[in-house]
N, C-alpha and C positions, 0 to 999 in steps of 0.2 A: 413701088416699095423701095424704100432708101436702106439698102443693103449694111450701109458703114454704119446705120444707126439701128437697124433692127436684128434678133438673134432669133434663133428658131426656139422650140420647147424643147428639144430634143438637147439643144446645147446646154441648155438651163436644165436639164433633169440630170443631165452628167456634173455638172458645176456643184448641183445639190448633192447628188448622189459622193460627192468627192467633200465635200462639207472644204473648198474651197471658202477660207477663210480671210483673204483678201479682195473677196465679191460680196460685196453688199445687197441683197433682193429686196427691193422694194414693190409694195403693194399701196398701189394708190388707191384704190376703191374706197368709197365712204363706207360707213359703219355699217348702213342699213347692208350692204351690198356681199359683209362678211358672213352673212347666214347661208348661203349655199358653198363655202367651207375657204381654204386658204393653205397656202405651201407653208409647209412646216419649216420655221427658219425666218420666213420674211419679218421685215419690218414694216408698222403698218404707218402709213402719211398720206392723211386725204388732200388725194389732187384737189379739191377745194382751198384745203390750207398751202401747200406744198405750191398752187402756182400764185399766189400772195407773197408768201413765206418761206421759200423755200429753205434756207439756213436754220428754220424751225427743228426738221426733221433731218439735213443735209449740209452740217455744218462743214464738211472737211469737201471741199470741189475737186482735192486731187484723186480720192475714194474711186474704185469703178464700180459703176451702179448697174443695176440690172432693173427697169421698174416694168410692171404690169398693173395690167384693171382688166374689163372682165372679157375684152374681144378683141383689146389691143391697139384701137385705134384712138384712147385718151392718152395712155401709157408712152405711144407713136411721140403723138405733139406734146408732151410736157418731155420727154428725150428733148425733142426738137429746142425746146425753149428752154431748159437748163444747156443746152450745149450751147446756143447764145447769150447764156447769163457767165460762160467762165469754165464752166465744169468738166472735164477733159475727159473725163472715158465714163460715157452713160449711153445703153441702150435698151430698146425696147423688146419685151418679147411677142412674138407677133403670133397672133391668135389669141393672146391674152389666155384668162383664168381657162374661158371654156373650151379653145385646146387643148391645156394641159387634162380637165377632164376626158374628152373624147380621145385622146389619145391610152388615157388606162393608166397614167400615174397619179401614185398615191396623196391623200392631200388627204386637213384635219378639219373635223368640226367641231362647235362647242355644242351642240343641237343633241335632241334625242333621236334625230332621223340615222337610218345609216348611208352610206356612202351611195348606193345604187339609187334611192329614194331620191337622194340630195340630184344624182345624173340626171334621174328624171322628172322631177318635176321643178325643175333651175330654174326656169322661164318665169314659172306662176311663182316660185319662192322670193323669186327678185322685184313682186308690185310689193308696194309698201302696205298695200290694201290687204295683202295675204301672207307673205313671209313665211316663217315657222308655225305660226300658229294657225293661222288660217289652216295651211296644208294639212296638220294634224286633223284639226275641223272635219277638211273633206276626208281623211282615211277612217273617222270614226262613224260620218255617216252613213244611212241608209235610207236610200231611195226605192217606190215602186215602180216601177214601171208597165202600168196595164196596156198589152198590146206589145208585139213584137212585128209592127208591120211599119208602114210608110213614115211613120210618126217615131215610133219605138226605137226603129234602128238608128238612125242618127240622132236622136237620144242619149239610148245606151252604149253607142260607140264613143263618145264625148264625156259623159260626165266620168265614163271607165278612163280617160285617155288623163283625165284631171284629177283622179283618185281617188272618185267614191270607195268608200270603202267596202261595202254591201251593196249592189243591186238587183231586187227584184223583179223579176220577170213575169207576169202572168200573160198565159196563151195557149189557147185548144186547138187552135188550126194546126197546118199541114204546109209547108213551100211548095208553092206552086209558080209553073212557069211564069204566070202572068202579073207573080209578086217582085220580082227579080230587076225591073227595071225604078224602083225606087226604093226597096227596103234590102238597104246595103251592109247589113250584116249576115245578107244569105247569098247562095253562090249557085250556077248552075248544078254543079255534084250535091245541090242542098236538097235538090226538090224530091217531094215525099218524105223529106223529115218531120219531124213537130221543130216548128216554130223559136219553141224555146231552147231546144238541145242545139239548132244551127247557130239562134245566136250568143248562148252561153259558149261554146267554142269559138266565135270570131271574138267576144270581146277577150276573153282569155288569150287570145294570141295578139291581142291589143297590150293589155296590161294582166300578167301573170299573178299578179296580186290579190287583184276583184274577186270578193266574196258574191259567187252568184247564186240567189236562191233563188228556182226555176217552181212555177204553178201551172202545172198541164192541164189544166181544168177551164172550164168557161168560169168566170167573173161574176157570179149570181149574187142576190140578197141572202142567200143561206150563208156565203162563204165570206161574202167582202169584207164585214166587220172583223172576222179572223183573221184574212189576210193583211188589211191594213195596220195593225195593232202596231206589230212588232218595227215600223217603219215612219219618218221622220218626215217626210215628203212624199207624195204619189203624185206622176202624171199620167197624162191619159193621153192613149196613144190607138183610143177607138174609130170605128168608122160609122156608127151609128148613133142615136141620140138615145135609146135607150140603159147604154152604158154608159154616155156623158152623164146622166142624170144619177145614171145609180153610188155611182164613183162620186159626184158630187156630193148627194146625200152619206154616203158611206165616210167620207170624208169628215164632212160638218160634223155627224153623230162622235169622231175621234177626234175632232179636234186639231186637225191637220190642215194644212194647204194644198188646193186641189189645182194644177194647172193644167188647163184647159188646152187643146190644140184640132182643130179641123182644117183639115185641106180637100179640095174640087175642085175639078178643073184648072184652073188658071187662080184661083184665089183660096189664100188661108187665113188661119185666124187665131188667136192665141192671148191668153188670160190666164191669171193669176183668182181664184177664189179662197179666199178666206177671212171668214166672216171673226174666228177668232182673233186676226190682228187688223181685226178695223174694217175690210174689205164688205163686197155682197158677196151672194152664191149665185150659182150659174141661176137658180130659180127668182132672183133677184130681179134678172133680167129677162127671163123665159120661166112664167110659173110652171106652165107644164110641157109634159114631151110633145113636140109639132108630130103632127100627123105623118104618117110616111112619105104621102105625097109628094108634102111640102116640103121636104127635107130629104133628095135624092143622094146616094151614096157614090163615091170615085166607083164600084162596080158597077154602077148603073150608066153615069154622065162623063166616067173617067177624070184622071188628076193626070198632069205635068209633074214627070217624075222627081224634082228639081224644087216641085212647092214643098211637098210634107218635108223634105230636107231640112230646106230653109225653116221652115215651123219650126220645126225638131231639134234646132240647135237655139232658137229663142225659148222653145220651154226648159232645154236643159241650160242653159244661161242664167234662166228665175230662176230655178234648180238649185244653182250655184252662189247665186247672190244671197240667198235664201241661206243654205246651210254657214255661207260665210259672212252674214247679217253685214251686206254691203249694198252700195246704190238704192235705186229706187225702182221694188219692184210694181210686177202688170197688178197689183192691186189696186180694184177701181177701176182699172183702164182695159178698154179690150184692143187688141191690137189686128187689125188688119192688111192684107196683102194682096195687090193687085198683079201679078208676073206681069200682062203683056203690057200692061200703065207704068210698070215699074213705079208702083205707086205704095207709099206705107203712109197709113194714117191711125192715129189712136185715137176713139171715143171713151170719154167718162162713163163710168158707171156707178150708180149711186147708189147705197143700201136701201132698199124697200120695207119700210114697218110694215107692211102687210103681204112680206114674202109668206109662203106657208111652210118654209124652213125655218130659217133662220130670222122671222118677223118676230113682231111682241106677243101675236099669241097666235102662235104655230100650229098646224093640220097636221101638218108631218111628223112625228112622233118616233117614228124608223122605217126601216126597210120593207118593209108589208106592204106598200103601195105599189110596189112593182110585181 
C-alpha cells in the first residue's frame, strides 16, 4: 500500500463530515456501478472517461483530489496516473465505496431499496444482468420448496441468502441424527424437531427479511394443487419417485416450472421441467413411476453428503435465472453428476407427443392417478 497516495475512509468521513470545501471527492465508478448508492457530495467521472480525459472532469491540477470506485484498487491506479500526468495533491481512498459501507457511514441512493438492502445485496446489485431491478424481481418472488432435507437445505439456504422474497417450505418429517450430515439448515440441538420449524429458523438467521411459509403436512394429490397455486416456482427436494412424479404433475396442471433434483450415492441429477415454456415433463422422459426396486433411495444405498449440496445450489441457481429471466436454463437438458469422476455431463431431452401429460392427447387429466 503506497501510504503518500492512499487515505483511510475514516479520514474521508471527517473531510465530509466537515464539508471541507477545498477537497474535491471524486467517484470514478461507471454509471451502471452507482445503483448500490454513492457519498453524498462526490463528483461523479468515470475512470473510463477520466483516464482518457482527465481535464474532462479535472480541469484545475492544483485542486486536492480525493477519488474512489468501489474496493479501491481502480481509484489506487488512476491516483497513481494523474500524479504522473502533473496533478499535485490527489489520493485514493482505500477500501473504496464497500468500506465506506461496512464501516456504517451514511451514503445516498436514487433506488427504491433502502440502505440495509442496498449492504446486502451489493454483490448481486453490481452484475449488469441483475442491478435494481432484477433484485426487486427476487424480493417479490415466491418459491416452493417441497422437502426440507438433503436437497431442500442448500436450496432454501441460497435462494434466502439472494432474496427470495417468500419461501416455501413443505415437510412432515422429524430431524434426525442421521439427517445432519448433509441437510445443513438443521443442527444437532435440531433433532426431533419438524423439519420445517428447524429450517425456517436457520434461514431467518440467514436473512431476517424472508417471508417463510412453512407446510407440516405430507405433499399428497388432495393438497399439492393448493399448495402450489399461490407460488411462482417449485423445486423438489424429494427422495422418492413417487413425489417426483406428483410435483411434476401438480406442476404441469399450474402451469409452473418444476425443477427436478436427485442425489445417491456418489451421483446426482438435476432439470428444469416445463412444458409451458417450450420444455418436456419429467414424464417426457420416464412415463411412469420405475418400480421401487429400480429406483433405491440415499436411505437404503446412502448419498455423499456433499452431492445433494452441490444439486441443491444448481436447482436453486434455475431458481434464480428463472425468476430473473436470465441465461439458459436446464430446460430440455438433464444435468448429471459424477462426485468420484468429478464428472458433469448434460443430455438433451425432447418433448414426447405421446407423453401422457403433457403429449397431444393426454391420459393424465389430474392428480387421481396417484
Amino acid at each position: 500500500m503506497d501510504k503518500n497516495i492512499e487515505v483511510s475512509i475514516h479520514d474521508v468521513h471527517h473531510l465530509v463530515q466537515n464539508k471541507d470545501q477545498r477537497i474535491r471527492l471524486i467517484d470514478i465508478r461507471e454509471k451502471e456501478e452507482l445503483v448500490t448508492g454513492y457519498i453524498e457530495g462526490a463528483v461523479f467521472a468515470p475512470n473510463s472517461i477520466v483516464k482518457i480525459r482527465p481535464e474532462e472532469f479535472l480541469p484545475e491540477k492544483d485542486t486536492p483530489l480525493v477519488l474512489y470506485c468501489t474496493s479501491g484498487r481502480r481509484s489506487l491506479a488512476t491516483a497513481k496516473m494523474l500524479k504522473g500526468m502533473g496533478y499535485i495533491d490527489v489520493v485514493s481512498m482505500a477500501g473504496g465505496f464497500n468500506a465506506w459501507i461496512e464501516a456504517g457511514y451514511r451514503f445516498k441512493t436514487d433506488g427504491t431499496m433502502d440502505q440495509e438492502q442496498i449492504k446486502r445485496y451489493s454483490r448481486q446489485i453490481l452484475m449488469h444482468e441483475i442491478k435494481e431491478e432484477g433484485q426487486q424481481k427476487l424480493l417479490k418472488a415466491r418459491v416452493l420448496i417441497v422437502g426440507a432435507g438433503g436437497l431442500g437445505c442448500p436450496t432454501g439456504l441460497y435462494l434466502a441468502s439472494a432474496g427470495v422474497g417468500t419461501i416455501g417450505i413443505v415437510d412432515f418429517d422429524r430431524v434426525g441424527l442421521s439427517n445432519i450430515h448433509r441437510q445443513v439448515l438443521h443442527a444437532t440441538a435440531d433433532i426431533g424437531r419438524p423439519k420445517t420449524d428447524s429450517a425456517k429458523n436457520a434461514i431467518l438467521r440467514i436473512n431476517p427479511e424472508v417471508n417463510i411459509v412453512t407446510f407440516e403436512q405430507r405433499f399428497t394429490p388432495d393438497n399439492a394443487l393448493d399448495i402450489i397455486k399461490d407460488f411462482d416456482v417449485v423445486i423438489e427436494g424429494s427422495d422418492n419417485f413417487e413425489t417426483k412424479f406428483l410435483l411434476n404433475d401438480a406442476a404441469f396442471l399450474s402451469g409452473k416450472p418444476y425443477i427436478f433434483g436427485g442425489a445417491v450415492r456418489f451421483d446426482g441429477q438435476a432439470s428444469v421441467f416445463y412444458p409451458k415454456g417450450g420444455g418436456p415433463c419429467l414424464r417426457c422422459m420416464v412415463p411412469e413411476i420405475p418400480p421401487a426396486d429400480t429406483s433405491p433411495t440415499s436411505s437404503e444405498v446412502g448419498v455423499l453428503g456433499v452431492v445433494p449440496g452441490l444439486i441443491g445450489l444448481v436447482q436453486a441457481a434455475e431458481a434464480l435465472k428463472f425468476i430473473l429471466n436470465i441465461g439458459n436454463m436446464l430446460i430440455g437438458r438433464f444435468f448429471v453428476y459424477n462426485c468420484l469422476k468429478a464428472d458433469f455431463k448434460t443430455f438433451f431431452v425432447d418433448r414426447n407427443p405421446s407423453c401422457p401429460l403433457c403429449g397431444e392427447n393426454p391420459t393424465i387429466k389430474g392428480l387421481s392417478s396417484f
